[in-house]
N, CA, C and O atoms as a GROMACS GRO file, in nm:
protein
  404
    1UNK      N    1   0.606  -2.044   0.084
    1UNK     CA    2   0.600  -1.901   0.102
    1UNK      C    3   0.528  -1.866   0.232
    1UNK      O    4   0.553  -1.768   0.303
    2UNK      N    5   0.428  -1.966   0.256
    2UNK     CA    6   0.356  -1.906   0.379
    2UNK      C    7   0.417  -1.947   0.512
    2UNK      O    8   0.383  -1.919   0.627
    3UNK      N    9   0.492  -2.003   0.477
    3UNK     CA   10   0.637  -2.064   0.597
    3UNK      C   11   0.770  -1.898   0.645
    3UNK      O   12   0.824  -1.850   0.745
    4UNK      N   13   0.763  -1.875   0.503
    4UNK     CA   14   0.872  -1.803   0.489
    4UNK      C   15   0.815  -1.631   0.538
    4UNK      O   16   0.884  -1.530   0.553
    5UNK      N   17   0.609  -1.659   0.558
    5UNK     CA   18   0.588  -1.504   0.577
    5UNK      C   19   0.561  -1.503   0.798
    5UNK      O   20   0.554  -1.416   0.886
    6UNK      N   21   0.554  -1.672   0.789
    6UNK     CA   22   0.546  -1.630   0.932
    6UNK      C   23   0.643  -1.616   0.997
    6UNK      O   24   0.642  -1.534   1.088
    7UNK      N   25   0.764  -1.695   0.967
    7UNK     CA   26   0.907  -1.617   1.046
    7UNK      C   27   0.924  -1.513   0.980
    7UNK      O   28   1.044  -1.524   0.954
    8UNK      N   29   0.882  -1.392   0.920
    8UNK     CA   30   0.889  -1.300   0.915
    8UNK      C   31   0.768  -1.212   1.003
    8UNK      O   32   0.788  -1.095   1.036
    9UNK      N   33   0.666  -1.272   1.030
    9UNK     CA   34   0.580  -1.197   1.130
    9UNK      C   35   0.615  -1.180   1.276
    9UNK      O   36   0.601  -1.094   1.362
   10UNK      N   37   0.688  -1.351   1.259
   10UNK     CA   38   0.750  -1.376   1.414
   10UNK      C   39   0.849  -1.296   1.455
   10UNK      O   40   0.844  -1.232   1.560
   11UNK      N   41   0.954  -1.296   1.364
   11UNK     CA   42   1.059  -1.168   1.344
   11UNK      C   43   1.017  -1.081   1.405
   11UNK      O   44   1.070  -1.050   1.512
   12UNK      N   45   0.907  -1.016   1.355
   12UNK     CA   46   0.893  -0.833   1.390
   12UNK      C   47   0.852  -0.833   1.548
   12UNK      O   48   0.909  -0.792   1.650
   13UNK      N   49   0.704  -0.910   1.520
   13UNK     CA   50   0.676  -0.955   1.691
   13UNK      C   51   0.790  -0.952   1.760
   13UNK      O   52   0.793  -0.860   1.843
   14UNK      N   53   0.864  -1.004   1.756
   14UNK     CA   54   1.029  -1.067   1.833
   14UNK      C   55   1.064  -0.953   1.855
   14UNK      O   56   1.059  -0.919   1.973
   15UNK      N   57   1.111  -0.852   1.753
   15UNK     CA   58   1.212  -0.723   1.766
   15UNK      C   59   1.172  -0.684   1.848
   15UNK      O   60   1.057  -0.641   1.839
   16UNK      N   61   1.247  -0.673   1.989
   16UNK     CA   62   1.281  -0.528   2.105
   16UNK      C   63   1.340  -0.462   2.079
   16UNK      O   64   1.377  -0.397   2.177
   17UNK      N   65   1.389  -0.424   1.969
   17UNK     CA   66   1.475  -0.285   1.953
   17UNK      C   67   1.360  -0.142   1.953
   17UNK      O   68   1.241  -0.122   1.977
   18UNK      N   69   1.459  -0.076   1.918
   18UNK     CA   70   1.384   0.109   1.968
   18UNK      C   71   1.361   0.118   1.805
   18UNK      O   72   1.354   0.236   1.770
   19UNK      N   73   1.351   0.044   1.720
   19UNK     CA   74   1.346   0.064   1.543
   19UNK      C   75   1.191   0.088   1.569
   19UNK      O   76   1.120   0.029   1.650
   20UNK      N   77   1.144   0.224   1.449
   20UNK     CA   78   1.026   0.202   1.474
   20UNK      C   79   0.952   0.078   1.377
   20UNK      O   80   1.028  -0.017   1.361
   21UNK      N   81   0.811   0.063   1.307
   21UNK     CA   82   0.774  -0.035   1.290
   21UNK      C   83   0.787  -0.066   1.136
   21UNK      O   84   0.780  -0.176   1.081
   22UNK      N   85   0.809   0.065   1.080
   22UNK     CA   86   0.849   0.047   0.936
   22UNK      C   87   1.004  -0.066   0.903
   22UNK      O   88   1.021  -0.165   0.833
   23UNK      N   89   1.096   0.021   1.001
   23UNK     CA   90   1.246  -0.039   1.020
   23UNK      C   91   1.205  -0.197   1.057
   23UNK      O   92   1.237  -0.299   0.997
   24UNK      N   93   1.145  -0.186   1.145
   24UNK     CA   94   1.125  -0.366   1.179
   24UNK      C   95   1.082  -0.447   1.109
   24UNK      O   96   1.114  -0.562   1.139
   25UNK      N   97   0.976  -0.426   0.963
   25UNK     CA   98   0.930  -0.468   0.919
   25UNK      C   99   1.034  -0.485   0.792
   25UNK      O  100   1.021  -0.581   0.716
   26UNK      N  101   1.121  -0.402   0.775
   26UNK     CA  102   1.214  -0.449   0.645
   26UNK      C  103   1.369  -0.509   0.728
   26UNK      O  104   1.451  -0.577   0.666
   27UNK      N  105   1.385  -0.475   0.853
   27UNK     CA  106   1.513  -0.525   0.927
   27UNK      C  107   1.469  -0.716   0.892
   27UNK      O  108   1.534  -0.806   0.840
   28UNK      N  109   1.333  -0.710   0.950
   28UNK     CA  110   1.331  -0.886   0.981
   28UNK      C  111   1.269  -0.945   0.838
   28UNK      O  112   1.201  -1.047   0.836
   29UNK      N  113   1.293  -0.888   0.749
   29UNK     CA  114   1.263  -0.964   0.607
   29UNK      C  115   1.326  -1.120   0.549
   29UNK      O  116   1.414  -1.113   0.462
   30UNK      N  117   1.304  -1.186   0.572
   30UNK     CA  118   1.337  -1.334   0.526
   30UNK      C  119   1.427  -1.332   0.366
   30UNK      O  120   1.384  -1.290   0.258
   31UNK      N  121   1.573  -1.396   0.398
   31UNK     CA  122   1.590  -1.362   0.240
   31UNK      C  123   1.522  -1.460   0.161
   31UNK      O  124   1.511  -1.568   0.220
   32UNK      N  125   1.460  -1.457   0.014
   32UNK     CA  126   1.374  -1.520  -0.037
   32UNK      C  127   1.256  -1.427  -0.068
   32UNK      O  128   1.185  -1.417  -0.167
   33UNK      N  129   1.259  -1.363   0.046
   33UNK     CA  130   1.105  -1.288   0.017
   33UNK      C  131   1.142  -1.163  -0.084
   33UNK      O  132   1.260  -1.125  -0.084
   34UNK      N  133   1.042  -1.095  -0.172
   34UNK     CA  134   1.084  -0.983  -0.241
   34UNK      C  135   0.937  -0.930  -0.256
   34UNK      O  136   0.838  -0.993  -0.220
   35UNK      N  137   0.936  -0.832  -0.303
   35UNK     CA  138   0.809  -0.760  -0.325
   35UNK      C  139   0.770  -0.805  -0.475
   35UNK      O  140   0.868  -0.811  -0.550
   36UNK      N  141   0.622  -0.843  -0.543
   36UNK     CA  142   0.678  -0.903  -0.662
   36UNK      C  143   0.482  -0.899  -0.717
   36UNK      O  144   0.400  -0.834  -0.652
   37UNK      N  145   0.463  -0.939  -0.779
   37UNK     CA  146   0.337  -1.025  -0.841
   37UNK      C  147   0.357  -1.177  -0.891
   37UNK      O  148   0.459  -1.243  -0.876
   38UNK      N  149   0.200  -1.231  -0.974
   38UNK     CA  150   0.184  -1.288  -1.066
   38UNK      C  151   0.121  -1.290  -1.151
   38UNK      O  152   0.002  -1.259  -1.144
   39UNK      N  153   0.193  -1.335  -1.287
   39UNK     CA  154   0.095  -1.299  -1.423
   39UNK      C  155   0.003  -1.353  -1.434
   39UNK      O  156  -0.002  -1.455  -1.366
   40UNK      N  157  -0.113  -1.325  -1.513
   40UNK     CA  158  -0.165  -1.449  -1.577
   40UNK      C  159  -0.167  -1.543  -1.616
   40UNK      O  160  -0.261  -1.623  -1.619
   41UNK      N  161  -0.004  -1.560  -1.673
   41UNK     CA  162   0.050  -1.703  -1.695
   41UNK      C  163   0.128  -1.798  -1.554
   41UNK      O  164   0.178  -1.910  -1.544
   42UNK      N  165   0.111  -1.704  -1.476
   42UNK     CA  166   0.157  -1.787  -1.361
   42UNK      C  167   0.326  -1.742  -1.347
   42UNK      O  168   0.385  -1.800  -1.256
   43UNK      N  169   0.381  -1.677  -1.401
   43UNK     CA  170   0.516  -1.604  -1.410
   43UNK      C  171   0.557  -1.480  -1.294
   43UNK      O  172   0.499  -1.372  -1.306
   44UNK      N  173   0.653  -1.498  -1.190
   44UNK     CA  174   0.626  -1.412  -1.098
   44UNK      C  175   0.720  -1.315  -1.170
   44UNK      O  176   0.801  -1.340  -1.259
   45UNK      N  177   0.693  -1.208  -1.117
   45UNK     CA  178   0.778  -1.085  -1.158
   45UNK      C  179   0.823  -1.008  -1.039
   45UNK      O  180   0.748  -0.928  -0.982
   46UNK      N  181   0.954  -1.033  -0.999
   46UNK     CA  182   1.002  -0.953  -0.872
   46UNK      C  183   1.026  -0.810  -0.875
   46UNK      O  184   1.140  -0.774  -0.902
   47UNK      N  185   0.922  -0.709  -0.848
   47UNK     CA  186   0.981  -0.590  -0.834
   47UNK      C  187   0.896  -0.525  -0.734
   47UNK      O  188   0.789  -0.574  -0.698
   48UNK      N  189   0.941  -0.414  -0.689
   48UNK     CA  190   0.866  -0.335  -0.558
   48UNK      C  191   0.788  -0.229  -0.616
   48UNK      O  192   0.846  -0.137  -0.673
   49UNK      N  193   0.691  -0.232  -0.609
   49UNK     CA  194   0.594  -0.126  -0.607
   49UNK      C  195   0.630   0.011  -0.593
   49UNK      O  196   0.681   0.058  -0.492
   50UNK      N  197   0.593   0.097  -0.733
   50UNK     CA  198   0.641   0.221  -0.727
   50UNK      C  199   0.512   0.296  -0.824
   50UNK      O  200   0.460   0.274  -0.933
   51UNK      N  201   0.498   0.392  -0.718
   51UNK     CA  202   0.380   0.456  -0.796
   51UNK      C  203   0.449   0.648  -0.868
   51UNK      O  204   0.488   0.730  -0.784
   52UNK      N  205   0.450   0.682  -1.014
   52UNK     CA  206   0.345   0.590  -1.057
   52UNK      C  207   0.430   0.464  -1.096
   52UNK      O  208   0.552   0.452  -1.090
   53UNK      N  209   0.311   0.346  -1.151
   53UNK     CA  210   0.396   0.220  -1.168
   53UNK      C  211   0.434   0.236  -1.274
   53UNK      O  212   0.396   0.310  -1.364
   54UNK      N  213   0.583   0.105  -1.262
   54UNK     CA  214   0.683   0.078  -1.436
   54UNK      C  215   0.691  -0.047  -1.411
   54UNK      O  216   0.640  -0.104  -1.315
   55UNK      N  217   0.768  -0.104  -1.512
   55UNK     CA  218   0.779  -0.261  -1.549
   55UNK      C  219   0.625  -0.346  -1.566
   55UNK      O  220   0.507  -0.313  -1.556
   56UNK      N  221   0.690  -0.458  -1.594
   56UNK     CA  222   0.601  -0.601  -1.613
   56UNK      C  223   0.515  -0.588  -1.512
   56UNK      O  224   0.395  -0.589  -1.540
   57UNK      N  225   0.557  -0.575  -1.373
   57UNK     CA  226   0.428  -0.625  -1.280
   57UNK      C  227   0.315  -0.503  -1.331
   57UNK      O  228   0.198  -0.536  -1.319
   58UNK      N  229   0.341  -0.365  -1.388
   58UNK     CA  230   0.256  -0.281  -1.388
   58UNK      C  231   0.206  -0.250  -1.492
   58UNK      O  232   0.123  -0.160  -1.491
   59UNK      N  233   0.246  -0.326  -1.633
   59UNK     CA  234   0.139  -0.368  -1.756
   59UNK      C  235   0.070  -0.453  -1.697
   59UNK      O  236  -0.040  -0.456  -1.752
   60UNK      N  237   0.080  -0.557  -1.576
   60UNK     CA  238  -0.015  -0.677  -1.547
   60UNK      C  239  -0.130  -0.612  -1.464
   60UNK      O  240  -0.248  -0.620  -1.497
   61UNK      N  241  -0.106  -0.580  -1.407
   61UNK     CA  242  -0.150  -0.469  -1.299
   61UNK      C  243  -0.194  -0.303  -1.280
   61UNK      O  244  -0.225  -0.269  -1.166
   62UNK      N  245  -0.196  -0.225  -1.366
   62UNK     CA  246  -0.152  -0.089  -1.336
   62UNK      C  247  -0.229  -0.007  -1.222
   62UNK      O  248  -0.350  -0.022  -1.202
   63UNK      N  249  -0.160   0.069  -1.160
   63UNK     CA  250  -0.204   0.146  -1.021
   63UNK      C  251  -0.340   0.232  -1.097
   63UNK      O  252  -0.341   0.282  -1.210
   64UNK      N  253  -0.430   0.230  -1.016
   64UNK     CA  254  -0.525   0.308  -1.079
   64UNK      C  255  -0.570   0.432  -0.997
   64UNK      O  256  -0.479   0.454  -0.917
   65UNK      N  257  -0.642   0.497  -0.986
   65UNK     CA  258  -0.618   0.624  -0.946
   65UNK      C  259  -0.714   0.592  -0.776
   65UNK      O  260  -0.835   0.595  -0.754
   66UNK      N  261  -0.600   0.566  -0.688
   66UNK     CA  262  -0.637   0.512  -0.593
   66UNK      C  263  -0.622   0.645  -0.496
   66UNK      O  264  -0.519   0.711  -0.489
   67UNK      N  265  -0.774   0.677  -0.404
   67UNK     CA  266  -0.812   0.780  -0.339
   67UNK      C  267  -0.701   0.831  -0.255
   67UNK      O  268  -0.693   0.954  -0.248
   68UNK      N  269  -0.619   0.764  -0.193
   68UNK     CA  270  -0.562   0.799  -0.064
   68UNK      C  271  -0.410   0.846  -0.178
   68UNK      O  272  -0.318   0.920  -0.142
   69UNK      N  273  -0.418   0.805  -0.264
   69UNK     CA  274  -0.275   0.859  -0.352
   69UNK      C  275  -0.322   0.987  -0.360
   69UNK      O  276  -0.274   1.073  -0.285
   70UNK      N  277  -0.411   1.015  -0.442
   70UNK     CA  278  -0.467   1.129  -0.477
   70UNK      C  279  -0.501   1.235  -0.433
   70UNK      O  280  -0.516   1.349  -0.476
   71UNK      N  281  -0.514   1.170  -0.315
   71UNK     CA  282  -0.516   1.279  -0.172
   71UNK      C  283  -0.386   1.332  -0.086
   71UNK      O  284  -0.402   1.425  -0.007
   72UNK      N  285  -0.269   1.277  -0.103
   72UNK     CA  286  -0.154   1.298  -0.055
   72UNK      C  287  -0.079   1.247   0.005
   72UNK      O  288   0.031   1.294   0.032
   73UNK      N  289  -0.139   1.098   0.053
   73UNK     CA  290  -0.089   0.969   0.155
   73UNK      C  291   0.044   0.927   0.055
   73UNK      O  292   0.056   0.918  -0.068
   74UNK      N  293   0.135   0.907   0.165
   74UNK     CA  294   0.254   0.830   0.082
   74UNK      C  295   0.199   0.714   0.019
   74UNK      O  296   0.094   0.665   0.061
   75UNK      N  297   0.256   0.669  -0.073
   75UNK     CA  298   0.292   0.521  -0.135
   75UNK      C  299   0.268   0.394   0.004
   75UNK      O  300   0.226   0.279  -0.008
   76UNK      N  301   0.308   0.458   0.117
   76UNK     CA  302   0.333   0.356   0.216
   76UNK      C  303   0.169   0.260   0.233
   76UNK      O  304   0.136   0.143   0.255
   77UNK      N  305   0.091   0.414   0.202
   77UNK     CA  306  -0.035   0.416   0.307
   77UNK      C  307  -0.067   0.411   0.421
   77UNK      O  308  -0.177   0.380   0.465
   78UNK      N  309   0.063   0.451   0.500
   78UNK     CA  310   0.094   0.436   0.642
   78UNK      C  311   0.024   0.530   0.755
   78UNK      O  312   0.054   0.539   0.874
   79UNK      N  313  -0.074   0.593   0.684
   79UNK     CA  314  -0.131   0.716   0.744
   79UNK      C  315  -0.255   0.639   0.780
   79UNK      O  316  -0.329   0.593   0.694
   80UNK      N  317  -0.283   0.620   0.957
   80UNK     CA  318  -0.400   0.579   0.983
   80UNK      C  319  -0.529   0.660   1.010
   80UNK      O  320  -0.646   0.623   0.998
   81UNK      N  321  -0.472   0.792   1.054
   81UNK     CA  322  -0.605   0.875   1.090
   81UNK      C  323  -0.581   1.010   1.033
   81UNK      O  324  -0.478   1.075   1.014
   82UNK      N  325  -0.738   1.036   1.007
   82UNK     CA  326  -0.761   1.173   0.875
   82UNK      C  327  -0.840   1.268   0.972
   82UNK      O  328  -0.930   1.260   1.056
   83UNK      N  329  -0.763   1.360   0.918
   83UNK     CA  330  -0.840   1.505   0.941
   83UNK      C  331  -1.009   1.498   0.884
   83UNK      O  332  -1.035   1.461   0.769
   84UNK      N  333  -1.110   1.538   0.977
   84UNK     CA  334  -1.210   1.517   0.926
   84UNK      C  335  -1.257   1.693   0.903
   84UNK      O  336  -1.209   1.794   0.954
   85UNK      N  337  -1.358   1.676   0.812
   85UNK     CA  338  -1.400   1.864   0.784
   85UNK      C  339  -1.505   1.788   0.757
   85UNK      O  340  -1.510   1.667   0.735
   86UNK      N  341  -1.622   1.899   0.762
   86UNK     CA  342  -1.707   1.938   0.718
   86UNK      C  343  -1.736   1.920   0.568
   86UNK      O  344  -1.652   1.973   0.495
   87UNK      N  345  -1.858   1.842   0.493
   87UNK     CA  346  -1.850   1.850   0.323
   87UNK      C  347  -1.896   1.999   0.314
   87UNK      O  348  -1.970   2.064   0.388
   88UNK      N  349  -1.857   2.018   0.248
   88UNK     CA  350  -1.837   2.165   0.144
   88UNK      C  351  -1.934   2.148   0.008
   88UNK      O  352  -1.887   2.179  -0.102
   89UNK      N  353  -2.073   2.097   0.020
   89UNK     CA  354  -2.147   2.084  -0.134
   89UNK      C  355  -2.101   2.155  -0.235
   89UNK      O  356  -2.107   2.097  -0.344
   90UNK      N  357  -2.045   2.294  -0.234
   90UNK     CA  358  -1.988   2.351  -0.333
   90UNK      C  359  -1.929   2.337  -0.415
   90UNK      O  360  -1.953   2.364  -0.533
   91UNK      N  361  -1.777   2.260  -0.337
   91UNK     CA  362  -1.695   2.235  -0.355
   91UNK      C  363  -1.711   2.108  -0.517
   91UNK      O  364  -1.621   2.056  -0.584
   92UNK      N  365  -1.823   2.100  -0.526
   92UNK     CA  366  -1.816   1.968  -0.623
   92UNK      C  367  -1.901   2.040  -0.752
   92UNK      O  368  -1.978   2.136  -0.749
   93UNK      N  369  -1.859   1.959  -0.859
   93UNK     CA  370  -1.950   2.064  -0.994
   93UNK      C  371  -2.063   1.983  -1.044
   93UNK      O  372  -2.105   1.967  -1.158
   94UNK      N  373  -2.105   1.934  -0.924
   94UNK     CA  374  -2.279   1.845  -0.905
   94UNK      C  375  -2.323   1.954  -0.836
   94UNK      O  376  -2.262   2.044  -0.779
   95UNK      N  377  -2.526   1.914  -0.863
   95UNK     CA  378  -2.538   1.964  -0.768
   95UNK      C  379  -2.614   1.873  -0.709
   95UNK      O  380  -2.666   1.784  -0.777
   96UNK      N  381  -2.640   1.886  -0.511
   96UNK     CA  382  -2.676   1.783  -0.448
   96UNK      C  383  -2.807   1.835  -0.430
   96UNK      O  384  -2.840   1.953  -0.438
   97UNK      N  385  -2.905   1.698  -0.398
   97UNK     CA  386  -3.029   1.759  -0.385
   97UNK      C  387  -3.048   1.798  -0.256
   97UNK      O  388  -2.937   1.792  -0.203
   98UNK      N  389  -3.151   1.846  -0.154
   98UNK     CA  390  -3.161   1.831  -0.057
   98UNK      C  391  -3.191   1.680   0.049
   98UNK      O  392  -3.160   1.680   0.168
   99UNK      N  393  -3.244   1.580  -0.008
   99UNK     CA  394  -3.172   1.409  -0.012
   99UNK      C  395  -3.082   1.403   0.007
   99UNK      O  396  -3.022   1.368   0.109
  100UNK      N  397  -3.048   1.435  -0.090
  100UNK     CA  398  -2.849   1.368  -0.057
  100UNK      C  399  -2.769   1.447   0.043
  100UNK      O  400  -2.666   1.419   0.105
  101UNK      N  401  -2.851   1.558   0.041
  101UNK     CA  402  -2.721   1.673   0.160
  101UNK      C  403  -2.746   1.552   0.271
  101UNK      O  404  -2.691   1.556   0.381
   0.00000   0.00000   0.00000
């Protein structure tokens, strides 16, 4: 497998096309490779990640309430840079001490 992920790294590296990097990254996919887990018993389960999750890999696994979902980021997580604001202490139904501000 770790044969089969570097000609797929090499792949993308390689691509000169105008594809952006998402396209390149599923254009140069190795057949063999699939999106998948493993159980506990050592049993792989081929399926692609879909939130929220279904199947076997996601009784083994289940997505848990992961921040950047929750916040509005695709599934991809392809979003590298965030709008930053100001905290809003209000905004929360704590209250902060003057410490913690």
């Amino acid at each position: 497998m770790l044969e089969s992920m570097d000609k797929w790294l090499t792949a993308i590296a390689d691509d000169d096309s105008a594809r952006d990097k998402q396209a390149k990254v599923l254009a140069n996919m190795p057949t063999g490779l699939s999106d998948g887990c493993y159980l506990a018993d050592g049993k792989r389960i081929n399926e692609p990640l879909t939130y929220p999750a279904s199947g076997p890999g996601a009784e083994g696994y289940p997505i848990g309430a992961d921040p950047h979902l929750r916040a509005g980021e695709p599934l991809a997580e392809s979003t590298l840079k965030y709008a930053w604001k100001p905290v809003d202490f209000n905004a929360y139904r704590i209250r902060f001490t003057a410490a913690e501000k």
